[in-house]
Structure formats: C-alpha cells, structure tokens
C-alpha positions as CSV (number, residue, x, y, z in Angstrom):
1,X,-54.1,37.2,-36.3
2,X,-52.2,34.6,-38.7
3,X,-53.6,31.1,-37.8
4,X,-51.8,28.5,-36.2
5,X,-53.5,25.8,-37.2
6,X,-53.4,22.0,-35.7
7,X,-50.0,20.6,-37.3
8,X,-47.9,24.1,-37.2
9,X,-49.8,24.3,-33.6
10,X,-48.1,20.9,-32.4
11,X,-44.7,22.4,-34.4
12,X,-44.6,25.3,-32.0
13,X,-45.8,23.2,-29.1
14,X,-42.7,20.7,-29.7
15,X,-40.0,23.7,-30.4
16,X,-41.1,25.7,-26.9
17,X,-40.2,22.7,-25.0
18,X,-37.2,22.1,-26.5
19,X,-36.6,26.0,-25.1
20,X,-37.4,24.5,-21.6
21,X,-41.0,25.4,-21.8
22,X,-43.0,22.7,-21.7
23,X,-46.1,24.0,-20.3
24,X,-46.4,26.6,-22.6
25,X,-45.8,24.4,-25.8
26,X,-49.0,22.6,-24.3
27,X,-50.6,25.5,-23.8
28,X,-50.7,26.6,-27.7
29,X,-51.9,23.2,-28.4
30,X,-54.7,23.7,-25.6
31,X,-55.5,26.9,-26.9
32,X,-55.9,25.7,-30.6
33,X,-57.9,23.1,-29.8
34,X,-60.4,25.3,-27.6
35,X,-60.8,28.5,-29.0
36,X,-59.3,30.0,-25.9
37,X,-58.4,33.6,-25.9
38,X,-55.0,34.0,-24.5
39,X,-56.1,35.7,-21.6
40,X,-58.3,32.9,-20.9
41,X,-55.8,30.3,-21.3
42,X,-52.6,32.4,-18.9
43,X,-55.5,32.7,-16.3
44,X,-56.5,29.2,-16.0
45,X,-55.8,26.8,-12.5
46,X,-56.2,23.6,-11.8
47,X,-59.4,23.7,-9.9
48,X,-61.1,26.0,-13.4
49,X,-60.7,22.4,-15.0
50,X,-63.3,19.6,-14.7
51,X,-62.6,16.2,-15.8
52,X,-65.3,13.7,-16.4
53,X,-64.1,11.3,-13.7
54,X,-64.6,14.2,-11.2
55,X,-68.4,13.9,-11.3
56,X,-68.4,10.1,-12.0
57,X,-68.9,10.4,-15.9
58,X,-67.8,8.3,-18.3
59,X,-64.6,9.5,-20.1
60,X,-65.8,8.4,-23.4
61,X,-69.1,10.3,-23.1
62,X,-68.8,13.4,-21.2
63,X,-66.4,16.4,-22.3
64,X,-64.0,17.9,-19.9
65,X,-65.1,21.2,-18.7
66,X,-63.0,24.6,-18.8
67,X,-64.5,27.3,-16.7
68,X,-63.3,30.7,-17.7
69,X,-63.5,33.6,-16.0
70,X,-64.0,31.7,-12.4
71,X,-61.8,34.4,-10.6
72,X,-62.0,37.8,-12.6
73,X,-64.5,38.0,-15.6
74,X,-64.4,37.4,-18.5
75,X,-64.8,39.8,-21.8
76,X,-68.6,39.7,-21.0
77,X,-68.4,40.2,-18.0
78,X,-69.4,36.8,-16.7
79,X,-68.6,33.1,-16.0
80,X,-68.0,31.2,-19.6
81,X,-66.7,27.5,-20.3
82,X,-65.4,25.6,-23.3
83,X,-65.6,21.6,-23.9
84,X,-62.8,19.4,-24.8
85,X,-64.2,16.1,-26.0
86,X,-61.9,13.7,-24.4
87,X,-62.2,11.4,-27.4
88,X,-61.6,14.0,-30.4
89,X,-58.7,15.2,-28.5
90,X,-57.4,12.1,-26.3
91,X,-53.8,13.6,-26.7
92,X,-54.6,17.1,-25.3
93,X,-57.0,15.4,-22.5
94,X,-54.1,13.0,-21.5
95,X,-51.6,16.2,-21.5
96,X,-54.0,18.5,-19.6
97,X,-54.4,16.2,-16.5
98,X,-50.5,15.2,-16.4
99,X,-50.2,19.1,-16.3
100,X,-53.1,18.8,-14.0
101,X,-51.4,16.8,-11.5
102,X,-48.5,18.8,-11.4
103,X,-50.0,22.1,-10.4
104,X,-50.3,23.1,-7.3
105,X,-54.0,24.0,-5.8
106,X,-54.4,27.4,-6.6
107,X,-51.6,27.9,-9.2
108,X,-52.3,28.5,-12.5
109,X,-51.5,26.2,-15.2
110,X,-49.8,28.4,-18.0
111,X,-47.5,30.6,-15.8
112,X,-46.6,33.1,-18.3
113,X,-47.4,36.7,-19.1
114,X,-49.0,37.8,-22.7
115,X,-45.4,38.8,-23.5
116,X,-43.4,36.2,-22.7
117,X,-46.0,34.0,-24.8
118,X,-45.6,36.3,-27.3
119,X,-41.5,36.2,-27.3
120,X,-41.7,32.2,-26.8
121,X,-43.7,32.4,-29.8
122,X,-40.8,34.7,-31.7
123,X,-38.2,31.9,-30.3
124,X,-40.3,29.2,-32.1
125,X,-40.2,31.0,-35.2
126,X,-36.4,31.9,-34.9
127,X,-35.4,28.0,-34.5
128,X,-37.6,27.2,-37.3
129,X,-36.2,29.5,-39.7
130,X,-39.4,31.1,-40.4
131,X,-41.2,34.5,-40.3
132,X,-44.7,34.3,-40.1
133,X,-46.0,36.4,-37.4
134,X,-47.8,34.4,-34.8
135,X,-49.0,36.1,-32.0
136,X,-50.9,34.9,-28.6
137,X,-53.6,35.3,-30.9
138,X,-52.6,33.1,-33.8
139,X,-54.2,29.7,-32.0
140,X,-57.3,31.1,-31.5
141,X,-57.6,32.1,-35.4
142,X,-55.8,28.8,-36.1
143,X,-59.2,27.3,-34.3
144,X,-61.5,29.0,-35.9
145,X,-59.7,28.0,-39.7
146,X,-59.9,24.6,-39.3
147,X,-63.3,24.2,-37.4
148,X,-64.5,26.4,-40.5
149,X,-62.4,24.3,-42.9
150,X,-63.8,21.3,-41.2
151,X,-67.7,21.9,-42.0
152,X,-68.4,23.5,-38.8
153,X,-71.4,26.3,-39.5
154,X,-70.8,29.3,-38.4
155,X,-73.8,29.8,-35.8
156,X,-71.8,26.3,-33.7
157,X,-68.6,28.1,-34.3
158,X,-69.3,31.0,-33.2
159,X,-70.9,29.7,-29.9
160,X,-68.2,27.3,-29.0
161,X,-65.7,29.9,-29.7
162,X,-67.4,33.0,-27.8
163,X,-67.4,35.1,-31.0
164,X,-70.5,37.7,-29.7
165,X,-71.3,38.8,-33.5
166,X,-70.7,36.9,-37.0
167,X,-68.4,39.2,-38.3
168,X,-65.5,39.0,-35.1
169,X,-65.6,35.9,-36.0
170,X,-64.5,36.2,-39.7
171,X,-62.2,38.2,-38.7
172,X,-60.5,35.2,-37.2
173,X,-61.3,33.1,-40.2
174,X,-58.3,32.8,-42.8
C-alpha cells in the first residue's frame, strides 16, 4: 500500500469530515498513528479503549491502551493491543475520548465497512485533485514510513506494529 503519512494523514482526515464523516476522518489519523490494520480499527468499541484515568494513572505517564481483537480474534488468532502515548499524540488522545464519549456502550467507534473506507478514501482524493491510490491500508504503511524515517529499529517497529516477520514489514516500508 502507498503510505499516508502524518501531514497527508490529517489532509484526508480534514477532507472526510468536510464529506460529513467525521469519525472516519479521525479514524485515518487513529490508524496512522497506531499501526492499526483496518480491520482492527472498523472493529473497535468504546469499552476496547483504556484511558489512563480509568485505572487511576497519570495521563502524562501512562499510554492509553487499545485492545484488539476483544470480541473476534485477531490475525493470530489472539488478544493484541497497541499504545498511544497521550503526550506524543495529545491531539489524537483528546479526539479519541470526545469520540469516546459519544459512543454508545457496545457500539463501535468507526462505523464503516472496508468499502466505504475505501470509497471515502477515493472521495478524499477526488476533492483534492489527486490520484495516488490510498487504500484502507495506506495508514498503516504511512505508520510504518515515518516510524522508520523517524530512527525507529526495526525489531521496536515491528513489535509495536504486529508485523510477525521482518520482511511483512518492509513490505509496508516506502
């Protein structure tokens, strides 16, 4: 997949909720900034999140927990979770428990299918004027570029993004 990288990931989050479609437009930021796998991030409800302040943890020091695969497995075939650091990313944190608060118990957070992700995604392109072929994958590469770009070794990036083998992961790597 093309990466959608941080900026061109906030670009595409601003244009979807011009369409009307909020959520989503956080949800590509979400994703970019977690490694999620679209799957991952379509599935996810309010209770798979843990904030900090849930356990009585600072929000400066602890990370905000994503459990993944909660309800149905996932790729491996078991429970997995990523961290967002609260601090690195105070704009997604601040986003995720507005979006947090609005969602019903039990509701899932991103309430699209792969497809309509995929055609909001086509939208986005379409009002920019561009052609670059994003897909629901493109934010997932887009994390593993700039972590890579960023210093981060491979053995931690592979880890925080799930990658089970060195060379899936360079696959995402542009």
């Amino acid at each position: 997949a093309l990466p959608l990288s941080k900026n061109p990931s906030r670009l595409v989050g601003i244009h979807m909720s011009a369409l009307g479609h909020p959520r989503m437009g956080f949800g590509v930021v979400l994703q970019r900034s977690t490694g999620l796998r679209p799957s991952e991030l379509l599935r996810l409800e309010r209770e798979d999140i843990e904030l900090p302040e849930d356990s009585g943890n600072s929000v400066s020091s602890h990370p905000i927990i994503i459990g993944l695969g909660m309800r149905t497995y996932t790729k491996v075939k078991r429970e997995q979770f990523v961290m967002l650091d609260p601090v690195k990313h105070r704009s997604e944190a601040g986003v995720l428990r507005v979006v947090m608060e609005l969602t019903p118990p039990g509701q899932r957070l991103f309430p699209y299918s792969r497809a309509q992700y995929a055609k909001l995604l086509g939208l986005s392109e379409a009002v920019m004027r561009v052609k670059t072929g994003w897909t629901p994958h493109s934010a997932r590469a887009g994390f593993a570029t700039d972590e890579h770009i960023a210093g981060t070794d491979l053995s931690t990036l592979k880890s925080a993004g799930r990658w089970q083998a060195d060379s899936s992961l360079r696959t995402y790597i542009d």
